[in-house]
C-alpha positions as CSV (number, residue, x, y, z in Angstrom):
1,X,-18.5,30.9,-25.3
2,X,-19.6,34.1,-27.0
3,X,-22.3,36.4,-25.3
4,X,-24.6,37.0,-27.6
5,X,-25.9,41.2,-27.3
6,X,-28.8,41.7,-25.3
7,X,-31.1,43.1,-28.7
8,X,-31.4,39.5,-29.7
9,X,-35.1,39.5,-28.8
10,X,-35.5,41.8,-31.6
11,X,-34.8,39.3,-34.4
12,X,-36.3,35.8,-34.3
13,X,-32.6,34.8,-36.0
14,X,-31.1,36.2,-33.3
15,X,-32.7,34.0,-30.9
16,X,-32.5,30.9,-33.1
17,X,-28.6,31.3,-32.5
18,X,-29.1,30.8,-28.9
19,X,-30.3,27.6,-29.4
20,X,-26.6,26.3,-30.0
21,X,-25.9,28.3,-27.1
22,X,-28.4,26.6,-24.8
23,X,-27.4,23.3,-25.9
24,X,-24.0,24.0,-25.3
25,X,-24.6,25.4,-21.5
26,X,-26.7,22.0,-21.1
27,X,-24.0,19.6,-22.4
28,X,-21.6,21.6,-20.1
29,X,-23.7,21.7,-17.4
30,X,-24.1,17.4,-17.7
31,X,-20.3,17.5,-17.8
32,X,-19.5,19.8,-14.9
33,X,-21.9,18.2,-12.8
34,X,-20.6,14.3,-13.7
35,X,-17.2,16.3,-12.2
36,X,-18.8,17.3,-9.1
37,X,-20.5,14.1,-8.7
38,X,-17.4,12.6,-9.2
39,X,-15.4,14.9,-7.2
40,X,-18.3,14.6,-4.1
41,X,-17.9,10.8,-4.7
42,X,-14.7,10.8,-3.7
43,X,-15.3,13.0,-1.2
44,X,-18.1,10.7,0.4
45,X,-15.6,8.0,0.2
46,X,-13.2,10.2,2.6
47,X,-16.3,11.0,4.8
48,X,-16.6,7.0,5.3
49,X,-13.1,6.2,5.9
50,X,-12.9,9.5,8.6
51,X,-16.1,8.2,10.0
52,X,-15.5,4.8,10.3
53,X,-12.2,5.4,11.9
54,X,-13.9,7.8,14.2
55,X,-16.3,5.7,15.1
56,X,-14.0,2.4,15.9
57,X,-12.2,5.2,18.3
58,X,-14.7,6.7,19.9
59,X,-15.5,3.7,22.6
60,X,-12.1,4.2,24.0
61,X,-9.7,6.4,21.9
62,X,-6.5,5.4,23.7
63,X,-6.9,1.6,23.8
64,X,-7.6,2.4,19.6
65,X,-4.2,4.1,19.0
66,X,-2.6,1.3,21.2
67,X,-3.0,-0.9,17.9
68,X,-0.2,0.0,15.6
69,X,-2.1,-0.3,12.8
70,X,-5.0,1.9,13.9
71,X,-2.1,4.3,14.5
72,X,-0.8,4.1,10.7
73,X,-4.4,4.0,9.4
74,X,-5.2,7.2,11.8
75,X,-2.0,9.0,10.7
76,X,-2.3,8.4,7.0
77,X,-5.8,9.7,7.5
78,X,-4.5,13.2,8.7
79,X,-1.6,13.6,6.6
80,X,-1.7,11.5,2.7
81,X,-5.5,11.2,3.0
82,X,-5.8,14.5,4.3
83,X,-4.0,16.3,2.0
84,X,-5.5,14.8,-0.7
85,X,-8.9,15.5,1.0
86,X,-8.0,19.2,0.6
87,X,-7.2,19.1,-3.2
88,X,-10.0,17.3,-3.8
89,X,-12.7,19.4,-2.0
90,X,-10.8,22.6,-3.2
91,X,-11.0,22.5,-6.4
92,X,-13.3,24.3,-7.8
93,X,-15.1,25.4,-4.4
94,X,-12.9,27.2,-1.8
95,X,-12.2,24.6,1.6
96,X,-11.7,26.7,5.0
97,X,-9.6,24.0,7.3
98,X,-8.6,25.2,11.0
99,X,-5.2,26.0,10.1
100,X,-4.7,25.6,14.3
101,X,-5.4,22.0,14.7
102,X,-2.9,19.7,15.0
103,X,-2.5,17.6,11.7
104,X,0.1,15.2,10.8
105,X,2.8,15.2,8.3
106,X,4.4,12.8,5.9
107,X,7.4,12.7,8.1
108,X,4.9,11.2,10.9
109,X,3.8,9.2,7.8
110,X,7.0,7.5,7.8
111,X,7.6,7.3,11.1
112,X,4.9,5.1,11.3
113,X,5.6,3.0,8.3
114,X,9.1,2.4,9.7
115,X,8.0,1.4,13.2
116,X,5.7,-1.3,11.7
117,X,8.6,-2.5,9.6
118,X,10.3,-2.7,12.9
119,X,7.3,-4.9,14.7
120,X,7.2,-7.0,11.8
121,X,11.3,-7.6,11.4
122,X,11.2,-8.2,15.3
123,X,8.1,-9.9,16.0
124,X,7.6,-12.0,13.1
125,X,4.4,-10.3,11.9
126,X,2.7,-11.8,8.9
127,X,1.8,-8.3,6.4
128,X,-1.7,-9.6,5.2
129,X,-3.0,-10.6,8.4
130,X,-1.5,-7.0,9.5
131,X,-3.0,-5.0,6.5
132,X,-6.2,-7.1,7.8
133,X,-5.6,-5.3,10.7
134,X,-5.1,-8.6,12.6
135,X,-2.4,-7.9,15.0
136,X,-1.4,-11.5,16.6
137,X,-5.1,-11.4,17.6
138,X,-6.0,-8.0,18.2
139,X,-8.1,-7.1,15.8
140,X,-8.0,-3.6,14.3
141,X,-9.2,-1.8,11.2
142,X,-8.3,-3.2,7.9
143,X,-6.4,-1.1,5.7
144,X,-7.5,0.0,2.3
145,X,-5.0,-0.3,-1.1
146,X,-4.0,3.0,-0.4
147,X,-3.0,2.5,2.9
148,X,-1.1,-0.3,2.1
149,X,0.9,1.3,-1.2
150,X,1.3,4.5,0.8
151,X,2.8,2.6,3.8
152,X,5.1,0.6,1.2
153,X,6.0,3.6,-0.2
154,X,7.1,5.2,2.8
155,X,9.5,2.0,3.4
156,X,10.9,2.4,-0.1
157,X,11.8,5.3,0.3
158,X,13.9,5.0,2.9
159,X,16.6,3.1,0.6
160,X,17.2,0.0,3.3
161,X,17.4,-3.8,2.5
162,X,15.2,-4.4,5.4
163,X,12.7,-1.8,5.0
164,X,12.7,-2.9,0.8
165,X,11.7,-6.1,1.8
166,X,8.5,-5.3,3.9
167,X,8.0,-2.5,1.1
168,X,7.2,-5.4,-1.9
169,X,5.5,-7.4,0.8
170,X,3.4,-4.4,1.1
171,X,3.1,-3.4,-2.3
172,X,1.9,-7.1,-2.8
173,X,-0.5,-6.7,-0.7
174,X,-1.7,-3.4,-2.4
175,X,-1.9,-5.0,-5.5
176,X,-4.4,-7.9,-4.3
177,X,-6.5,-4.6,-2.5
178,X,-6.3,-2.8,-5.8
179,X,-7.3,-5.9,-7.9
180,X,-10.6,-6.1,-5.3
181,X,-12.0,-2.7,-4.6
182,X,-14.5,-0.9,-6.7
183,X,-13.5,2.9,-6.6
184,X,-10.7,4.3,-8.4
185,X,-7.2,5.2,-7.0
186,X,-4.5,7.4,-8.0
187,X,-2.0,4.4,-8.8
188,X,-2.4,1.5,-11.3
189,X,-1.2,-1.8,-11.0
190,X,1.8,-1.4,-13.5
191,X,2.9,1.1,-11.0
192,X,2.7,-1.2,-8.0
193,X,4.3,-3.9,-9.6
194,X,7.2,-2.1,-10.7
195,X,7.7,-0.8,-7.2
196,X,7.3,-4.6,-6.6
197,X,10.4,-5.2,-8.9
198,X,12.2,-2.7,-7.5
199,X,11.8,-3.5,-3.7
200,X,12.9,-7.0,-4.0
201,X,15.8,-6.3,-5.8
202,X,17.1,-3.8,-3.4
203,X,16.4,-5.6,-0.5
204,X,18.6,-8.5,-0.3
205,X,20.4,-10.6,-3.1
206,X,18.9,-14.2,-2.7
207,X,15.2,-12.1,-3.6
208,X,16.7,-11.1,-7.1
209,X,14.9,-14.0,-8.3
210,X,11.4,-12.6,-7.2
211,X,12.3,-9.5,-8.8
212,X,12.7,-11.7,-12.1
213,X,9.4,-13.2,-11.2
214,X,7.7,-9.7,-11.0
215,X,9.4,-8.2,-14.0
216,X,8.2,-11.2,-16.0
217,X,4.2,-10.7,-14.7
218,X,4.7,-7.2,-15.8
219,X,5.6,-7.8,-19.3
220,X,2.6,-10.1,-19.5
221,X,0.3,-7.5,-18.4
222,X,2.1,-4.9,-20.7
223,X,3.5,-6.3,-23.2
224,X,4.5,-3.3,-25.0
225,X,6.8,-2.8,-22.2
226,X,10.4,-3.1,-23.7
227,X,11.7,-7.3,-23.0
228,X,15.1,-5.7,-22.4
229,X,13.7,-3.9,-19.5
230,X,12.9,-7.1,-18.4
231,X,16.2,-8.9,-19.0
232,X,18.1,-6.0,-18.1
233,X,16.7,-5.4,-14.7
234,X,17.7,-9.5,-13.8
235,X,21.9,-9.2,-15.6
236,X,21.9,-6.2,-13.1
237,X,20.4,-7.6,-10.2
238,X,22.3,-10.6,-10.1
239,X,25.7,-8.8,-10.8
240,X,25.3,-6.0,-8.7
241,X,27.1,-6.4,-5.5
242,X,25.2,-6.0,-2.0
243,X,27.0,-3.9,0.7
244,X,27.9,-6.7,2.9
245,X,26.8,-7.2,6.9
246,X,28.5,-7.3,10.1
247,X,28.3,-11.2,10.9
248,X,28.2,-9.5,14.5
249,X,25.0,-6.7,13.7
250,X,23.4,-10.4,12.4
251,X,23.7,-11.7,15.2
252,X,22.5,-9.0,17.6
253,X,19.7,-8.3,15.2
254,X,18.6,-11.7,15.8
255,X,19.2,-12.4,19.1
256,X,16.7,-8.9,19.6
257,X,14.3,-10.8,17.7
258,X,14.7,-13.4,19.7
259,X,14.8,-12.2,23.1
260,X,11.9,-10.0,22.3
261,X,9.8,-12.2,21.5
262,X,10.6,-14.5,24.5
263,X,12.2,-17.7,22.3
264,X,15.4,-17.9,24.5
265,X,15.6,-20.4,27.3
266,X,17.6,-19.9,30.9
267,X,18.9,-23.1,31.9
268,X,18.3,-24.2,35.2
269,X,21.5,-24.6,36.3
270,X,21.5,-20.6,36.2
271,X,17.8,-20.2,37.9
272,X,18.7,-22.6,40.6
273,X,20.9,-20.1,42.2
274,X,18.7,-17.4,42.0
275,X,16.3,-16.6,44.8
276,X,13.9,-14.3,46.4
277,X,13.2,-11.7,49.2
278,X,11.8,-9.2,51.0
279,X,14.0,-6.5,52.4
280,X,13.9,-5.0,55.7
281,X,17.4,-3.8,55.9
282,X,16.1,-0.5,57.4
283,X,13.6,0.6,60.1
284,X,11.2,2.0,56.9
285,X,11.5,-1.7,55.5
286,X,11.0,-3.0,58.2
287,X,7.4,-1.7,58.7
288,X,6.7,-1.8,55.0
289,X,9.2,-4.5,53.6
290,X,9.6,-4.6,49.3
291,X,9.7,-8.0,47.6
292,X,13.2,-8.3,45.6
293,X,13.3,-10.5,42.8
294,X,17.2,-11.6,41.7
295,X,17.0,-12.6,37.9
296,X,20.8,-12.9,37.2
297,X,23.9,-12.9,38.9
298,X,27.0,-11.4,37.3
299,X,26.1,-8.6,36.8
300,X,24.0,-8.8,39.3
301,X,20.3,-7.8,38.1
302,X,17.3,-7.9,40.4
303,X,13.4,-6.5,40.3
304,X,11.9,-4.9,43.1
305,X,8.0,-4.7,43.2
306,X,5.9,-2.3,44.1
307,X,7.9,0.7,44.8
308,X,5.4,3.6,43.9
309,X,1.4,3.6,44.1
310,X,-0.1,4.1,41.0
311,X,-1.5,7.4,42.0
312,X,2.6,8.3,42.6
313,X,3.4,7.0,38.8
314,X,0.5,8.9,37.4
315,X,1.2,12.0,38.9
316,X,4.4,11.2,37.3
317,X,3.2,11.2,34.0
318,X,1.0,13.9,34.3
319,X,3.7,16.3,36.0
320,X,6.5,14.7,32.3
321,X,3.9,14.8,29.6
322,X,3.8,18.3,28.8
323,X,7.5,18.2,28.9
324,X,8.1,15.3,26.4
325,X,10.4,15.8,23.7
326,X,11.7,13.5,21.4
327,X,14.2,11.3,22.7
328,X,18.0,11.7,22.2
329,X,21.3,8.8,22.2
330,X,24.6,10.3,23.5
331,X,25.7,13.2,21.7
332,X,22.9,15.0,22.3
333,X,21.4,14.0,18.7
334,X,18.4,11.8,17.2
335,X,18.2,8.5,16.1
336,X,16.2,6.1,14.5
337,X,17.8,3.6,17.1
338,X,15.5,5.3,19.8
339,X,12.2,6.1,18.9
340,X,10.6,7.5,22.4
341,X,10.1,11.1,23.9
342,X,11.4,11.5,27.1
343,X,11.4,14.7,29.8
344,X,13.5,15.5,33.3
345,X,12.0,16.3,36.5
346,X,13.9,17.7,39.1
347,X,13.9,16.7,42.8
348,X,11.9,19.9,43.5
349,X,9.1,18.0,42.8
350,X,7.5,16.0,45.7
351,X,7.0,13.0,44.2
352,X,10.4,12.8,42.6
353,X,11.6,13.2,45.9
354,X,9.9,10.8,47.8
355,X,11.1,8.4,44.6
356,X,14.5,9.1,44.9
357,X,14.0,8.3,48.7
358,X,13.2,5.1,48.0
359,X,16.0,4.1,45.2
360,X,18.5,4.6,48.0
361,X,16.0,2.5,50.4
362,X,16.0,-0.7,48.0
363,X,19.4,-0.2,46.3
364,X,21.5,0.9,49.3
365,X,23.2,3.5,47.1
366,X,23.5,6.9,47.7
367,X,21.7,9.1,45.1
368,X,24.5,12.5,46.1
369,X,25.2,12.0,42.3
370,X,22.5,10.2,40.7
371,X,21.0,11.6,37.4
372,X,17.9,13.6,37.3
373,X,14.6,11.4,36.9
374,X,14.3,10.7,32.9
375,X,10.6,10.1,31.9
376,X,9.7,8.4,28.8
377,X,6.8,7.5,26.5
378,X,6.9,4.6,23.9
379,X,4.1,4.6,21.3
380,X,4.2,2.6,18.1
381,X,6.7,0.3,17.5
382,X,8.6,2.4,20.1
383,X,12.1,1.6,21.2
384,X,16.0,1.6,22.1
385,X,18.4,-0.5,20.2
386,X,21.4,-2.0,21.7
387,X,23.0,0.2,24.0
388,X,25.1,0.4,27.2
389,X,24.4,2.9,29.9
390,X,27.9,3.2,31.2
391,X,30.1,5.5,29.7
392,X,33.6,4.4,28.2
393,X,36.7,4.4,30.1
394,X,37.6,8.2,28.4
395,X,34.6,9.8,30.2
396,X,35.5,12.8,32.2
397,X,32.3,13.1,34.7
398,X,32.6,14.7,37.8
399,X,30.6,12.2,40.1
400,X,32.3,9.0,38.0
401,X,30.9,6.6,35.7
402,X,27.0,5.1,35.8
403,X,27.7,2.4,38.4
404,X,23.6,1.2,38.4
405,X,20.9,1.8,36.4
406,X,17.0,2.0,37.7
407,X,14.4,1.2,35.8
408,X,11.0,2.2,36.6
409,X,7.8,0.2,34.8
410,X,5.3,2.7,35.3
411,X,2.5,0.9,33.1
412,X,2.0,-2.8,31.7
413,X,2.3,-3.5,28.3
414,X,0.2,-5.8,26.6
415,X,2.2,-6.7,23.9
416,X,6.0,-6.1,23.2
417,X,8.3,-3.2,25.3
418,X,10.9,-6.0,27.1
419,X,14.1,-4.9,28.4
420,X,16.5,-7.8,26.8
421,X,19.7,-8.0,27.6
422,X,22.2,-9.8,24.7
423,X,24.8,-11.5,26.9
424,X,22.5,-12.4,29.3
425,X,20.1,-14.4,27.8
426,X,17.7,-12.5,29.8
427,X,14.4,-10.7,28.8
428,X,12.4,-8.9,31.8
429,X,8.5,-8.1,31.3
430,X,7.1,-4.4,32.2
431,X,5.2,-4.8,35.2
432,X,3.6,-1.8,36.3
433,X,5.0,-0.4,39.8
434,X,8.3,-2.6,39.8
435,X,11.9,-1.3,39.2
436,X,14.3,-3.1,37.3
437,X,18.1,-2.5,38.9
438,X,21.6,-4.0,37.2
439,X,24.8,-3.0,37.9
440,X,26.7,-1.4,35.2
441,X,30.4,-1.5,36.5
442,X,32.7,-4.4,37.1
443,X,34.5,-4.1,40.9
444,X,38.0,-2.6,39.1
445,X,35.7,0.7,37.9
446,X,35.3,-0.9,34.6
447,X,32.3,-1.3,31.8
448,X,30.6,-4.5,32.2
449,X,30.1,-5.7,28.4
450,X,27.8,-8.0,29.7
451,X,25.1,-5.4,30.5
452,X,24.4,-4.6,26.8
453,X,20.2,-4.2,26.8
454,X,17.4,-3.1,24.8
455,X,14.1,-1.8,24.8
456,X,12.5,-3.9,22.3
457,X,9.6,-2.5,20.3
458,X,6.3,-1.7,21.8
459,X,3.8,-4.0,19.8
460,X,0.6,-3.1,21.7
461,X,-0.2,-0.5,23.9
462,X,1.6,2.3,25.5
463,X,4.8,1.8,27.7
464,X,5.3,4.8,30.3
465,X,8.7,4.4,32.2
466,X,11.5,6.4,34.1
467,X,15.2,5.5,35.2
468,X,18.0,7.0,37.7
469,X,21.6,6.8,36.5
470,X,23.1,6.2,39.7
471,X,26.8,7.8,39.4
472,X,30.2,6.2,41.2
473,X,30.6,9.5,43.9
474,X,29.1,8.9,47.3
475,X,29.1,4.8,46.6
476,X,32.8,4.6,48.8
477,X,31.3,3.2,51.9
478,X,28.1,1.0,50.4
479,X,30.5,0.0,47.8
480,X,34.1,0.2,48.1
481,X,36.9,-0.5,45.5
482,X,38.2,-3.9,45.9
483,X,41.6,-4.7,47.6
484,X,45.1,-4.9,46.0
């Protein structure tokens, strides 16, 4: 626009010309402020979803985040929604954020995508009843269209049959949201769909059909879209070849599902010989005597209760948490087969101490060479794929190998967080104050193959637990080698 020179209230034509002028301030006036009401729009639409989520977490903030869906919902808010928050309410007015909070990022983003994937691969979950925010019952917030795509996303992303699968399922899901809700996103449907198409077809083989399906529905929505697109996408998806599976990683995966969700039966013959006890081998025991639990025989597993006061397990967790790091697997590196942090505590502490005390007490084992105390945090969808805890036969540790493993349940878990073992047909349920203990050695010194376990995915809640490797050294009188 052209500033007209301030003599123009010395001619009457002057002035006249300002009356194009003044028209064209109003019509971009209407205009700028349709963009700011637009704009604020949006950004009212962000001040509901941050306040109904902080309202729904206000009554109790930790039982909220126990829900794995509040904690996707709650994380997208602070990292996709966020950001977008920020460009919005930027542009063209200046936003001053507290650069010193803590906010999350798209890699927690994913995390969290992937960890529902997990629950829903392991537990069965149905995806609209989840995006509902129905969680086998437990109801939590439902999720928008833009949670959903941006969780699906996420899973796309990471390239994997199973994730692909749960990403169209998702992206399915987003479409219905998108095809319901008023506002206006920042995707179309044309877009979802052909992340729909996509998805299935890199997921698994048999699903190259639904791809098919989905690339036909897109070429009746648009039908300017190419029809060899269309027929090209199914020749390739039905002559490309799939990396093939393990028949073995099958398996496993499904007996994790399996075990997990408690659908494995011990038969009787195996419970029968089983009993229970309450040990008093030593004076302490004697005055205060701890119920033993054997669960399995061979290796021999067994569950002692109440070991520790739950003031002794929180200070626990109090003393660990501002220690927790995320968790490694041997090698010292991270994996998405562990999703945990864990910290050590030293036996300087008191309570460590007096815990250590009372392994040897109910295991009979001298703890000379036992492992610091690990402490470790599950949250959402939080777990440890199958693992042993002996080392192989090439290990060069000075006190020996891991003869016996001590778990610690240091909190119940309402949903999910079993420790399944695959050869045992066994699946033990957190119980706050008990210690889970197995043997991890055959007599000869060797690995027992039978002690490979799990930590199966925490679907509700929070699971807080610590373990004690116990080592070979110091075992020669409580456990001596067997005779030749």
């Amino acid at each position: 626009m052209t500033l007209v020179k301030c003599e123009v209230f010395t001619a009457v034509t002057d002035i006249r010309k300002l009356f194009n002028t003044h028209e064209n301030v109003l019509r971009n006036l209407e205009r700028y402020i349709e963009v700011e009401e637009n704009r604020l729009n949006v950004l009212k639409r962000y001040l509901k979803l941050f306040t109904d989520e902080h309202e729904k977490m206000s009554s109790d903030g930790h039982k909220y985040v126990d829900h794995p869906i509040n904690s996707f919902t709650l994380i997208k808010r602070l990292s996709t929604d966020f950001e977008r928050l920020k460009t919005v309410a930027s542009e063209p007015t200046e936003f001053v954020w507290d650069r010193e909070m803590q906010y999350a990022t798209e890699e927690d983003l994913t995390g969290a995508a992937v960890a529902i994937s997990r629950l829903q691969f392991v537990y069965k979950l149905n995806t609209t009843h989840l995006a509902e925010g129905n969680l086998q019952g437990v109801i939590g917030s439902p999720m928008t269209a833009s949670d959903c795509y941006n969780l699906a996303l996420m899973l796309y992303k990471q390239e994997h049959p199973d994730y692909n699968l749960h990403a169209a399922e998702w992206f399915e899901v987003a479409l219905e949201k998108l095809n319901i809700e008023q506002y206006e996103n920042t995707f179309t449907a044309t877009e979802v769909m052909t992340y729909i198409i996509k998805s299935y077809h890199r997921s698994d083989i048999c699903l190259d059909s639904k791809a098919y399906e989905w690339a036909e529905r897109l070429f009746v929505l648009k039908p300017n879209a190419s029809t060899d697109f269309v027929m090209k996408l199914y020749e390739y998806a039905v002559k490309q070849n799939k990396t093939d599976v393990n028949s073995t990683d099958i398996d496993l995966r499904s007996r994790y599902s399996a075990l997990c969700c408690g659908e494995t039966n011990v038969l009787a013959a195996n419970t029968s010989k089983l009993h229970c006890s309450y040990l008093r081998n030593i004076p302490f025991l004697k005055l205060a005597p701890i119920k033993m639990e054997e669960v399995h025989k061979d290796p021999n597993v067994f569950i002692f209760y109440d070991v520790l006061s739950d003031d002794e397990f929180q200070n626990i967790k109090t003393i660990a948490g501002p220690k927790l790091e995320r968790a490694k697997v041997v090698g010292g590196t991270y994996s998405d087969s562990r999703i945990g942090k864990s910290a050590w505590l030293d036996d300087d502490v008191d309570v460590v101490a007096k815990l250590r005390r009372r392994t040897a007490d109910f295991t009979g084992l001298s703890m000379s060479h036992a492992e610091r105390l690990q402490v470790l945090n599950y949250g959402i969808g939080g777990h440890f794929d199958w693992h042993y805890d002996a080392f192989n036969s090439n290990h060069n540790n000075i006190g020996g190998n891991r003869i016996a493993t001590v778990l610690f349940y240091m909190t119940d878990v309402t949903q999910g967080g079993a420790t399944v073992f695959a050869h045992l047909n066994l699946t033990v349920t957190p119980k706050k104050g008990s210690a889970l203990f197995w043997e991890n050695l055959q007599l000869s010194g060797e690995k027992d193959n039978k002690t490979l376990h799990a930590a199966c995915p925490v679907l509700y809640g929070s699971k807080w637990v610590s373990n004690i490797w116990i080592h070979e050294a110091g075992q020669e009188l409580s456990r001596p080698c067997p005779a030749v």
